[in-house]
Z-matrix of the N, CA and C atoms (Angstrom, degrees):
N
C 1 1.452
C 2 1.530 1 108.73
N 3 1.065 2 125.26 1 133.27
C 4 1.547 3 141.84 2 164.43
C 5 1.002 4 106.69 3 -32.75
N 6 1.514 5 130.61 4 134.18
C 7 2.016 6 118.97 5 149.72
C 8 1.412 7 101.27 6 -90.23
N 9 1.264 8 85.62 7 143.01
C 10 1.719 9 108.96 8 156.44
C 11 1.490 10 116.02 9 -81.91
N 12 1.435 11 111.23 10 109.39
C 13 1.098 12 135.43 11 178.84
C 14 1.545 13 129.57 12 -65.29
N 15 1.572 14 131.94 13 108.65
C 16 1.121 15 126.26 14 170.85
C 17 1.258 16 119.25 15 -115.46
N 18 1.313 17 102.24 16 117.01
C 19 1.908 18 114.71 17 -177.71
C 20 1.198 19 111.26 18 -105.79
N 21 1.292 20 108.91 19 171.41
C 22 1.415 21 138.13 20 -152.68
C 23 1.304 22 109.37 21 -164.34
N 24 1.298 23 112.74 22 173.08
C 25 1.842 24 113.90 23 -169.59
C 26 1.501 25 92.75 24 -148.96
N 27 1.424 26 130.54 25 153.47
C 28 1.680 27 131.33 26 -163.57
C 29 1.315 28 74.36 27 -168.55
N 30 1.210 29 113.13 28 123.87
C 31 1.755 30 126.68 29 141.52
C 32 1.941 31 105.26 30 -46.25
N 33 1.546 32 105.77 31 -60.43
C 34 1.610 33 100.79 32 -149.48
C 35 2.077 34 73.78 33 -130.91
N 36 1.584 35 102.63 34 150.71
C 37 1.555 36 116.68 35 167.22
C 38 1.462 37 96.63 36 -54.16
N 39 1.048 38 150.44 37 -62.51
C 40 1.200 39 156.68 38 -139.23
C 41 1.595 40 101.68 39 -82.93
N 42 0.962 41 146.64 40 16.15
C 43 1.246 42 152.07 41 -174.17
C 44 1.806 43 84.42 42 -126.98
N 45 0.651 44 141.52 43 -62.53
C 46 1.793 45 136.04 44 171.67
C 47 1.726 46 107.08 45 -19.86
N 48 1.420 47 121.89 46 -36.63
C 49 1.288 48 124.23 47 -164.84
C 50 1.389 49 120.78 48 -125.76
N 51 1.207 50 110.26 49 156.77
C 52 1.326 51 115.62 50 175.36
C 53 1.437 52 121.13 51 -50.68
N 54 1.145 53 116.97 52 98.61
C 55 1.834 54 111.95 53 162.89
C 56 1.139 55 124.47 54 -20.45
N 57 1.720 56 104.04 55 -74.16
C 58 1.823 57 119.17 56 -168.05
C 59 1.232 58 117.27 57 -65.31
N 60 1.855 59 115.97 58 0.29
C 61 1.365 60 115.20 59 -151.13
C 62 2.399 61 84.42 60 -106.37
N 63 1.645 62 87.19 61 124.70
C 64 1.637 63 96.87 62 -163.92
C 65 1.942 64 104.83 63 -69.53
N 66 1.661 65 114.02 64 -36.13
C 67 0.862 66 125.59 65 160.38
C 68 1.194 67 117.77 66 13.39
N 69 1.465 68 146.78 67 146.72
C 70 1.574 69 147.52 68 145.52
C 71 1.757 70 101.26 69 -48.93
N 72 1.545 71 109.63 70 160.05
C 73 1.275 72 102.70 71 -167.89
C 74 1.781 73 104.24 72 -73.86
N 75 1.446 74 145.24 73 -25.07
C 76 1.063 75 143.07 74 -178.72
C 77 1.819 76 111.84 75 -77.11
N 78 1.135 77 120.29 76 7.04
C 79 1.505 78 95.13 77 170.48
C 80 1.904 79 83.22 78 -151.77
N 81 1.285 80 107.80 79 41.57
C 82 1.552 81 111.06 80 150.18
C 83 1.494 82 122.13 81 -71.81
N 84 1.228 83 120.48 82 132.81
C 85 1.410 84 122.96 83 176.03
C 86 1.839 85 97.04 84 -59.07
N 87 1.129 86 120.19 85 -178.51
C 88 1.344 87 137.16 86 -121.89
C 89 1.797 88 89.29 87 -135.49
N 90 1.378 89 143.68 88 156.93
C 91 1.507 90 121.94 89 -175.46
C 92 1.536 91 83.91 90 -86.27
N 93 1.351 92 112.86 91 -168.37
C 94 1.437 93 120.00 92 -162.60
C 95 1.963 94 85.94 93 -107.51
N 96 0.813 95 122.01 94 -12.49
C 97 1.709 96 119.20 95 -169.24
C 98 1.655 97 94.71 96 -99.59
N 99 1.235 98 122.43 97 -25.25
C 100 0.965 99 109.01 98 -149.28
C 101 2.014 100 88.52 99 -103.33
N 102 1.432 101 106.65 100 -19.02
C 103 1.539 102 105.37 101 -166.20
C 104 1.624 103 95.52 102 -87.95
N 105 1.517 104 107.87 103 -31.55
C 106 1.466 105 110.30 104 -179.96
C 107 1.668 106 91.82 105 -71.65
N 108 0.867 107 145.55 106 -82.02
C 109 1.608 108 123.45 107 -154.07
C 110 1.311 109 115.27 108 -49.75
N 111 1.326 110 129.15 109 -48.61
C 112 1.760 111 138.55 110 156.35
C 113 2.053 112 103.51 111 -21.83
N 114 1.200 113 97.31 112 -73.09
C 115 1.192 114 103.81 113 -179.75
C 116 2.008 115 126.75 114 -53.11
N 117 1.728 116 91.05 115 -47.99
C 118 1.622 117 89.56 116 163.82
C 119 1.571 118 135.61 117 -63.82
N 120 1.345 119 91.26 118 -13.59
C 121 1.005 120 95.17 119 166.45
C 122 1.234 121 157.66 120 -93.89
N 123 1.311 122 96.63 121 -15.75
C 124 1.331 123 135.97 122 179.89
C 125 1.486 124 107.43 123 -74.02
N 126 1.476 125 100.43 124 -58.17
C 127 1.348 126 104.52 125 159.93
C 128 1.304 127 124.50 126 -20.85
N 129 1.069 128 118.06 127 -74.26
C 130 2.068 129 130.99 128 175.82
C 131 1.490 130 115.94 129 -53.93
N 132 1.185 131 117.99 130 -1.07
C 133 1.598 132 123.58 131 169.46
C 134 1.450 133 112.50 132 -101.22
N 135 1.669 134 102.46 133 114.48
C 136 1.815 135 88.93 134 149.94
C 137 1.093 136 133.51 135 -31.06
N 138 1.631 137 101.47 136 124.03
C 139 1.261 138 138.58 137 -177.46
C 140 1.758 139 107.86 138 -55.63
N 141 1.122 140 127.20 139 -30.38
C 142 1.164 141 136.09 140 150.54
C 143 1.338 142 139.36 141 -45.44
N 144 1.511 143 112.06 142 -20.88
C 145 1.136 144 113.46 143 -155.29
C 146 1.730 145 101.47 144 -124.41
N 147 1.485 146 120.65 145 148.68
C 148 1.357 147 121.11 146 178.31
C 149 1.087 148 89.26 147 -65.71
N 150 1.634 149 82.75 148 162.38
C 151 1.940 150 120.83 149 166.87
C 152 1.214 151 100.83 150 -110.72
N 153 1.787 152 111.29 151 138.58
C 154 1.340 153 121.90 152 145.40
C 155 1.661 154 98.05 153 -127.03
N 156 1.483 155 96.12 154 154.77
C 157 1.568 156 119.44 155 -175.74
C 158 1.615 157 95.72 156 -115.01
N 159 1.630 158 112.92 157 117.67
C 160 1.243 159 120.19 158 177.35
C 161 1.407 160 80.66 159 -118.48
N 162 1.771 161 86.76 160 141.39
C 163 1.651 162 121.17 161 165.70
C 164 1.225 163 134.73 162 -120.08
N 165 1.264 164 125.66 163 79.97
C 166 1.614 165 130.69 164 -157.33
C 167 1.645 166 109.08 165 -80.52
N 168 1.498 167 115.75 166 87.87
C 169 1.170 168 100.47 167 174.96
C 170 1.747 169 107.48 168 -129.24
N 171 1.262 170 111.84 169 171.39
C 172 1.553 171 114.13 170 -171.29
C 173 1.432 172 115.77 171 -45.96
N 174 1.342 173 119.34 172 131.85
C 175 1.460 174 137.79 173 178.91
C 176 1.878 175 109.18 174 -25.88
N 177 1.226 176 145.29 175 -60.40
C 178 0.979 177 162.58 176 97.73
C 179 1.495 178 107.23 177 31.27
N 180 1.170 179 148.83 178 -50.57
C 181 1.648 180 157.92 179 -140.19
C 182 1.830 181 69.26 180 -112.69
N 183 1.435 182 135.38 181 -72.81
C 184 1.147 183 135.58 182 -165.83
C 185 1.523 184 118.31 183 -34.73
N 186 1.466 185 110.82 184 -51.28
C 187 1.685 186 111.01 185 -176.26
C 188 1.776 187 83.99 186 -96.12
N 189 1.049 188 146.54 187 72.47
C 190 1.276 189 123.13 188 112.04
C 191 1.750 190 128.83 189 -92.43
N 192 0.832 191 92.25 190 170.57
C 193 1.883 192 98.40 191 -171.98
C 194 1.923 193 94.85 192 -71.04
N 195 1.462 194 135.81 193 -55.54
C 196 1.306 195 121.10 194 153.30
C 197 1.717 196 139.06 195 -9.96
N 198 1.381 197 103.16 196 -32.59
C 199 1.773 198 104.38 197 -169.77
C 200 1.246 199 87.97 198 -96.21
N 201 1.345 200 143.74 199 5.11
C 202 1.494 201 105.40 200 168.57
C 203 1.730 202 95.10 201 -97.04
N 204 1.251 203 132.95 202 4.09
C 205 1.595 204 122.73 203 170.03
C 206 1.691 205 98.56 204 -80.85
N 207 1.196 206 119.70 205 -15.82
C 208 1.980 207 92.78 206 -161.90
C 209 1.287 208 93.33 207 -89.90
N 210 1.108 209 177.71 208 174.44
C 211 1.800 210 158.20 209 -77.17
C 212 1.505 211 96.86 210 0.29
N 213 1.430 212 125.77 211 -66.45
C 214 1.435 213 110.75 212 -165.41
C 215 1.323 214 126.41 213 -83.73
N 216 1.281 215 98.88 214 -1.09
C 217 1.527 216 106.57 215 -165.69
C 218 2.354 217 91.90 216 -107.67
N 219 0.828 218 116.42 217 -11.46
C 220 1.175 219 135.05 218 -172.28
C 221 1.892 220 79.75 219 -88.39
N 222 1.418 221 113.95 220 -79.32
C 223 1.199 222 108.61 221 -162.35
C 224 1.736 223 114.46 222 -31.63
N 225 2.001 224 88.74 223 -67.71
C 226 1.238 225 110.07 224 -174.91
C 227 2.097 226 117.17 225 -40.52
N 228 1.278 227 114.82 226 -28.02
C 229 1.110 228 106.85 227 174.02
C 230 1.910 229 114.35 228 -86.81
N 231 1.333 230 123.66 229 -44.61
C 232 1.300 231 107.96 230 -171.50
C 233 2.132 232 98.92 231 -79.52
N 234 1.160 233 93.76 232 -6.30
C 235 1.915 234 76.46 233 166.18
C 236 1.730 235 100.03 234 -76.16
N 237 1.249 236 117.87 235 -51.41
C 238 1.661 237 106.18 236 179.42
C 239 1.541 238 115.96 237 -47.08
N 240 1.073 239 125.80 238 -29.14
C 241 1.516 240 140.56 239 -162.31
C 242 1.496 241 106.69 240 -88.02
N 243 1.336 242 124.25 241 -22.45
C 244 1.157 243 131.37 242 -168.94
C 245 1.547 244 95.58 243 -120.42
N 246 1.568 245 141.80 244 1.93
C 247 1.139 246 146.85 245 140.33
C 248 1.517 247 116.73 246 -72.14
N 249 1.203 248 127.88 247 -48.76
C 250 1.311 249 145.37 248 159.74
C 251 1.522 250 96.10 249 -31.92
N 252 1.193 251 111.60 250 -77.92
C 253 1.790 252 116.69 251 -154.23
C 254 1.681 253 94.77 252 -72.07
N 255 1.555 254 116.22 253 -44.30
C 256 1.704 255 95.49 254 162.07
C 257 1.406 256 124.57 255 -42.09
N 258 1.112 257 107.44 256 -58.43
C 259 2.095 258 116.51 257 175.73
C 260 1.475 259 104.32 258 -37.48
N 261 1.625 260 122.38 259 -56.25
C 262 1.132 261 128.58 260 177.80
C 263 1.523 262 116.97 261 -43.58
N 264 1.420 263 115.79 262 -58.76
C 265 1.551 264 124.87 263 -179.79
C 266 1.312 265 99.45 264 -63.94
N 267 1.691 266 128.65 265 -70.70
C 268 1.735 267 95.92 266 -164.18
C 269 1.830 268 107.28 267 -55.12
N 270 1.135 269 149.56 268 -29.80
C 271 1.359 270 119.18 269 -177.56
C 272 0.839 271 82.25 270 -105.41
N 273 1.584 272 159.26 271 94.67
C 274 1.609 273 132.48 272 37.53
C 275 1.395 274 121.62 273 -49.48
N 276 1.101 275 127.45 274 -35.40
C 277 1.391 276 135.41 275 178.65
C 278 1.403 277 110.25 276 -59.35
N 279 1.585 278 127.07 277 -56.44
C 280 1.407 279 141.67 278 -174.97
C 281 1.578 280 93.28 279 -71.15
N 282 1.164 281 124.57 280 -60.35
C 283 1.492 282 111.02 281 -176.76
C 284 1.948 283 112.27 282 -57.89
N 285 1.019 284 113.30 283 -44.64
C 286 1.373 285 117.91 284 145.35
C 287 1.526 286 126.28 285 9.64
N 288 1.937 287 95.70 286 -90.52
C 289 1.296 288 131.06 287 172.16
C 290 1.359 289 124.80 288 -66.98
N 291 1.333 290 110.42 289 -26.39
C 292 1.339 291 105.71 290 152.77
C 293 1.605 292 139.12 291 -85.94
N 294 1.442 293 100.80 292 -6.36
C 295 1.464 294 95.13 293 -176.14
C 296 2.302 295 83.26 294 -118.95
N 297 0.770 296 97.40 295 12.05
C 298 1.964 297 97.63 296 155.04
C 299 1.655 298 100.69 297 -83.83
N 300 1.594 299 137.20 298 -57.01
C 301 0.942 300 138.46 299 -169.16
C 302 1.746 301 112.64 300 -68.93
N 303 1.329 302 107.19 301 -42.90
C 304 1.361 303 99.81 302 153.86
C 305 1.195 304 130.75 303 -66.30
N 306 1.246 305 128.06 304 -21.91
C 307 1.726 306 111.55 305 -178.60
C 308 1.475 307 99.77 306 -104.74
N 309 1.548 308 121.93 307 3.90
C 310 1.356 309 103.22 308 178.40
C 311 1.922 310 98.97 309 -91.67
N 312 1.193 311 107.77 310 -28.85
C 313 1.932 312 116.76 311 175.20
C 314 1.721 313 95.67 312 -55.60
N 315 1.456 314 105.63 313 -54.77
C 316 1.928 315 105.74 314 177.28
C 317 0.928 316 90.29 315 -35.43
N 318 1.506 317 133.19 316 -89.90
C 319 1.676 318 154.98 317 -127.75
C 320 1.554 319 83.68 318 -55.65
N 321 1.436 320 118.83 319 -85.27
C 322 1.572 321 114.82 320 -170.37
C 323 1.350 322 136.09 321 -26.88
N 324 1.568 323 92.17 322 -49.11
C 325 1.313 324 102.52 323 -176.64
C 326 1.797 325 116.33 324 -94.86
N 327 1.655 326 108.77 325 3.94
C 328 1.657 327 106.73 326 161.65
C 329 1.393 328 99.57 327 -94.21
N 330 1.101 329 141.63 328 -47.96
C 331 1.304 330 143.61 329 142.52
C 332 1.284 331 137.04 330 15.13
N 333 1.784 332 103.74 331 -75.82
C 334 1.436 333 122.55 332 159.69
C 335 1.306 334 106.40 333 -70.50
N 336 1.564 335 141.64 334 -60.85
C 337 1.689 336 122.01 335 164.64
C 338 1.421 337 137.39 336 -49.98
N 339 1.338 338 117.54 337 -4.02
C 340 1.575 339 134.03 338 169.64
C 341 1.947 340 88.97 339 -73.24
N 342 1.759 341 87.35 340 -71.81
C 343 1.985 342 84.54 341 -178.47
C 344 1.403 343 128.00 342 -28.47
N 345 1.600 344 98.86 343 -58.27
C 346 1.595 345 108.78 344 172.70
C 347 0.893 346 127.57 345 -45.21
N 348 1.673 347 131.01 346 -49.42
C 349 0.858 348 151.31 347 -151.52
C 350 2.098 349 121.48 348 -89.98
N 351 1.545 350 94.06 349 -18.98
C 352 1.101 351 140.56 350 175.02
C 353 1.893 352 105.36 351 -80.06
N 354 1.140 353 110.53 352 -69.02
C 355 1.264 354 114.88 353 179.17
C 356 1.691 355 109.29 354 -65.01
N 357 1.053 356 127.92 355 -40.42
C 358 1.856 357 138.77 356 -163.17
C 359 1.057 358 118.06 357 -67.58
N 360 1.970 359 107.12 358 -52.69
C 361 0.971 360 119.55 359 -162.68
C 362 1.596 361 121.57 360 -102.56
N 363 1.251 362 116.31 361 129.03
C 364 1.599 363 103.57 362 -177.90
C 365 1.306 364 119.28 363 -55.95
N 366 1.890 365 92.20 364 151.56
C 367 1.590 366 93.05 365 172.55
C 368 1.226 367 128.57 366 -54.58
N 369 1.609 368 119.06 367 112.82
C 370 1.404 369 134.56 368 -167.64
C 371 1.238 370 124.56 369 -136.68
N 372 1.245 371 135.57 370 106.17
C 373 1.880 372 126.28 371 177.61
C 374 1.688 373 81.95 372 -31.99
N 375 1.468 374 140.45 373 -51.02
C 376 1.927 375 105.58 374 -159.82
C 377 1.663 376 88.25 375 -88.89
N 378 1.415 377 133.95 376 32.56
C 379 1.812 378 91.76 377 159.87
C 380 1.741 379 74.05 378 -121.46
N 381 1.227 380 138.94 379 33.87
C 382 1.209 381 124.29 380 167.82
C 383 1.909 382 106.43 381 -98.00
N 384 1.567 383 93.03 382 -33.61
C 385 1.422 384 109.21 383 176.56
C 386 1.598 385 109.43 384 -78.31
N 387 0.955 386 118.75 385 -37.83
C 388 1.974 387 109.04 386 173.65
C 389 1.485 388 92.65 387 -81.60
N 390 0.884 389 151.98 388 -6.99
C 391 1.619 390 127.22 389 176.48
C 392 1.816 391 102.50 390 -96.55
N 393 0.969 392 123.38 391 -50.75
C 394 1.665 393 128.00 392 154.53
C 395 1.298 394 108.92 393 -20.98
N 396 1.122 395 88.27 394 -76.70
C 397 2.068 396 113.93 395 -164.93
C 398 2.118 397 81.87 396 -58.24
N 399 1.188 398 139.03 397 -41.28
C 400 1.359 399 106.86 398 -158.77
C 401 1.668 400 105.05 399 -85.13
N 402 1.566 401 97.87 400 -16.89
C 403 1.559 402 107.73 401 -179.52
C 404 1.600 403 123.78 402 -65.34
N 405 1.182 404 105.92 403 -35.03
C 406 1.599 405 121.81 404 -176.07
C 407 1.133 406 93.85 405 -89.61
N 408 1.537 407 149.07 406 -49.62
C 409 1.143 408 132.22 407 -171.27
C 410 1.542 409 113.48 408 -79.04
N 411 1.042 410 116.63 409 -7.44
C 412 1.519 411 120.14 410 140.95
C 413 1.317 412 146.14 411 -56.77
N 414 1.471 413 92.36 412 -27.77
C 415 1.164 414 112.59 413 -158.29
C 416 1.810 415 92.75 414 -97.42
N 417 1.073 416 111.27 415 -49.73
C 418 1.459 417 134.84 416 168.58
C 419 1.390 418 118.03 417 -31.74
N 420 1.520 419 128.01 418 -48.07
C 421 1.196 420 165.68 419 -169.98
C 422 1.408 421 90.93 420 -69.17
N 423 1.253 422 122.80 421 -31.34
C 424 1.816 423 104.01 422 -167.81
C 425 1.913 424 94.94 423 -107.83
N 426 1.155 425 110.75 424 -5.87
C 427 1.481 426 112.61 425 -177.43
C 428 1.689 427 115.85 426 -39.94
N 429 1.244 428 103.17 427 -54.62
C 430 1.870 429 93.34 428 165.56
C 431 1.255 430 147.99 429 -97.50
N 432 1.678 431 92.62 430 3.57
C 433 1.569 432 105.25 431 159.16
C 434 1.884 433 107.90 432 -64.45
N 435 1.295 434 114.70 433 -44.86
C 436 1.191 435 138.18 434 -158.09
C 437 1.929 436 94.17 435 -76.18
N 438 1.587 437 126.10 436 -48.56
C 439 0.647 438 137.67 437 -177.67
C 440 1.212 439 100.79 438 -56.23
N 441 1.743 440 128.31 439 -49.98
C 442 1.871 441 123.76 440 -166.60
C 443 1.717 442 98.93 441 -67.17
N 444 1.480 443 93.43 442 -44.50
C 445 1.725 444 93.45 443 -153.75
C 446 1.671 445 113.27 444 -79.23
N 447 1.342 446 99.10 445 -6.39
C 448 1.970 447 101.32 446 -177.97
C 449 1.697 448 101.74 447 -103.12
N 450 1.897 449 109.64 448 -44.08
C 451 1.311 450 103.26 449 -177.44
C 452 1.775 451 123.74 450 -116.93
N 453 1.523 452 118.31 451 -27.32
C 454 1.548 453 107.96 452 -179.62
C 455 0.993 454 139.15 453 -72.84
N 456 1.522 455 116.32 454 -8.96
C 457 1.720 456 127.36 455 -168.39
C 458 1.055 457 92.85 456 -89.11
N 459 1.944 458 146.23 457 -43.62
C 460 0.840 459 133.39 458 -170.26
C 461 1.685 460 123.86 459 -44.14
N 462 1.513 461 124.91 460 -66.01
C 463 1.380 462 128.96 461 163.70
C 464 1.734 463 120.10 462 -22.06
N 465 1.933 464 95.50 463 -56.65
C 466 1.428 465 93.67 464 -174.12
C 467 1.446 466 118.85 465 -55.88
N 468 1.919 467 106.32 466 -44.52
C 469 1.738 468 101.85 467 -167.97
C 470 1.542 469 99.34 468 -71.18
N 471 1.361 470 130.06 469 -26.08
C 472 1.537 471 114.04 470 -169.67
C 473 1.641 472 107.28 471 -84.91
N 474 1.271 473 116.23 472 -12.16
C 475 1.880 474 129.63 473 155.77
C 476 1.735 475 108.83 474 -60.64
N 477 1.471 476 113.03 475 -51.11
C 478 1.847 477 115.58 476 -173.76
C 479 1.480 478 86.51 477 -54.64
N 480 1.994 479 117.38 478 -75.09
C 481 1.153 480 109.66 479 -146.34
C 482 1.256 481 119.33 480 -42.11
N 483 1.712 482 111.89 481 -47.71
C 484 1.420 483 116.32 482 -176.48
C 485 1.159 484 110.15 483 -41.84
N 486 1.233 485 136.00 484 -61.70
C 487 1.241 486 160.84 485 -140.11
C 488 2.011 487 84.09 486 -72.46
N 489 1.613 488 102.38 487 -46.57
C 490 1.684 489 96.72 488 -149.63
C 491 1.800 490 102.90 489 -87.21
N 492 1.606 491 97.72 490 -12.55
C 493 1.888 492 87.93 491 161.19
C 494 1.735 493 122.66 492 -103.89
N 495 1.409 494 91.28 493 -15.11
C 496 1.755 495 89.95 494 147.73
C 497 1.643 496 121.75 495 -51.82
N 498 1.486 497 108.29 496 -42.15
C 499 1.370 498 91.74 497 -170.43
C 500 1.650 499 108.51 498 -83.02
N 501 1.508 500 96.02 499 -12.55
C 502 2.043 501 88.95 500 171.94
C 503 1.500 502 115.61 501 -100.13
N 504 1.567 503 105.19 502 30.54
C 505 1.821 504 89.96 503 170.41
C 506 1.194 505 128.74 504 -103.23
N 507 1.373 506 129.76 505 175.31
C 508 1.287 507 100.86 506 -144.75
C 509 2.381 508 80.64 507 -110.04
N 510 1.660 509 89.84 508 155.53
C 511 1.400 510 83.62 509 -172.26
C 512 1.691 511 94.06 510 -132.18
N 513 1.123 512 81.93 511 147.78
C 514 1.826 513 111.53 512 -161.00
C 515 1.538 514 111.45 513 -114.62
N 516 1.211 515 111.17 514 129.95
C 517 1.752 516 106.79 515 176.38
C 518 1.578 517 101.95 516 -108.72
N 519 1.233 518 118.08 517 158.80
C 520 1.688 519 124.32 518 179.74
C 521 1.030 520 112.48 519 -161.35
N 522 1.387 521 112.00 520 134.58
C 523 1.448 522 103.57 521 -177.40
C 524 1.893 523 117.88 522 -80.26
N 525 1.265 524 110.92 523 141.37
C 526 0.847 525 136.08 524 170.86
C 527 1.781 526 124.08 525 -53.44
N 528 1.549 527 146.22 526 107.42
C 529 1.684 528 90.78 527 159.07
C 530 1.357 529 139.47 528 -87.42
N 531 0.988 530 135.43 529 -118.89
C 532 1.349 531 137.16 530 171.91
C 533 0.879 532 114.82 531 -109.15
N 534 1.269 533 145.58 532 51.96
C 535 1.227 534 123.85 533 149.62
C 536 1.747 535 100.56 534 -155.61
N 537 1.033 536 99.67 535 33.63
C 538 1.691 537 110.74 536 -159.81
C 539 1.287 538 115.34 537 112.36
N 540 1.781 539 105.12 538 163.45
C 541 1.492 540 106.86 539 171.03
C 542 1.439 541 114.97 540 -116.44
N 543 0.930 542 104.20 541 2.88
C 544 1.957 543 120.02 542 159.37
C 545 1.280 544 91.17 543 83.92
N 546 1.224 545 127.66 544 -6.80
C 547 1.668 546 125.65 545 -159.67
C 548 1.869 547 111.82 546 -82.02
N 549 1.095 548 117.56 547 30.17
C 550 1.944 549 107.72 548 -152.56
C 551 1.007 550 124.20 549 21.62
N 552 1.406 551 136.61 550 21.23
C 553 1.249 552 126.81 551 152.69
C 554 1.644 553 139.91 552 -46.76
N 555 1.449 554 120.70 553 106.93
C 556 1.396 555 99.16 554 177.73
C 557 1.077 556 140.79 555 -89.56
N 558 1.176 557 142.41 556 -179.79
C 559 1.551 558 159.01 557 -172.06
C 560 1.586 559 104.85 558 -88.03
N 561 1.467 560 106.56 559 124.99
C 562 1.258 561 96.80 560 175.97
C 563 1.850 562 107.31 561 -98.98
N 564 0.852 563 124.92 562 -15.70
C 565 1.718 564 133.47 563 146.29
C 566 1.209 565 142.97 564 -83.76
């Protein structure tokens, strides 16, 4: 199968990465302009389809002893990035599971005091309103268990994957000429 190709344009390799980051140059984080366009872009490609990361920079940037680290150092960061956003999902998940067990103990126990409260109290518009009022706030109680497990994990795992065929695409250097590479690639500086 073909990759779908996302390019970019870098005057110098070193514009690919974080400055402030003290790191050796192969397991430097990534600049933030340059990981956000990688990433937006990626985004807009079938999910089906490989990634390659083309890098069009001046002929010169090519024969240095540096370009054979950015493939691994490219890898080595979106595998961390897609560990990160795993870490993220299991405690959403565990926070999850714990507040399911709490709002299902709520549920029971507004539940069983709706009942009670039902049987005790005379027929009254207020024991119609405390048995309501204990039902919904029961009911209420499971709202963000229900919220993790129907809607938040989704974003994160389709954030890992991205993240986890970013780190297997294959990345390509090319030289550039001077005056552009006609290719729409942007500048992350």
């Amino acid at each position: 199968m073909t990759a779908a190709n996302i390019e970019i344009s870098v005057a110098t390799l070193e514009q690919l990465f974080d400055t402030l980051d003290p790191l050796p140059f192969r397991e430097k984080d990534l600049d933030h302009r340059a990981e956000d366009f990688i990433v937006g872009w990626a985004r807009e490609l079938p999910r089906d389809t490989p990634l390659a990361i083309v890098i069009h920079v001046p002929p010169a940037e090519i024969e240095r002893p540096l370009a054979a680290s950015i493939t691994p150092a490219f890898a080595h960061f979106f595998t961390y990035r897609a560990e990160v956003v795993g870490q993220e999902l299991r405690e959403l998940l565990r926070v999850g599971r714990a507040a399911l067990l709490i709002g299902v103990v709520a549920l029971v126990a507004c539940v069983g005091l709706a009942h009670l409260a039902a049987q005790t109290m005379a027929a009254s518009a207020l024991r119609e309103i405390v048995v309501e009022s204990l039902l919904i706030l029961g009911w209420v109680a499971n709202w963000r268990p229900l919220e993790i497990f129907l809607y938040d994990w989704w974003p994160l795992v389709r954030r890992r994957n991205l993240y986890r065929r970013l780190a297997g695409a294959r990345v390509a250097l090319l030289p550039s000429d001077a005056q552009g590479d006609g290719h729409g690639g942007g500048r992350p500086s």
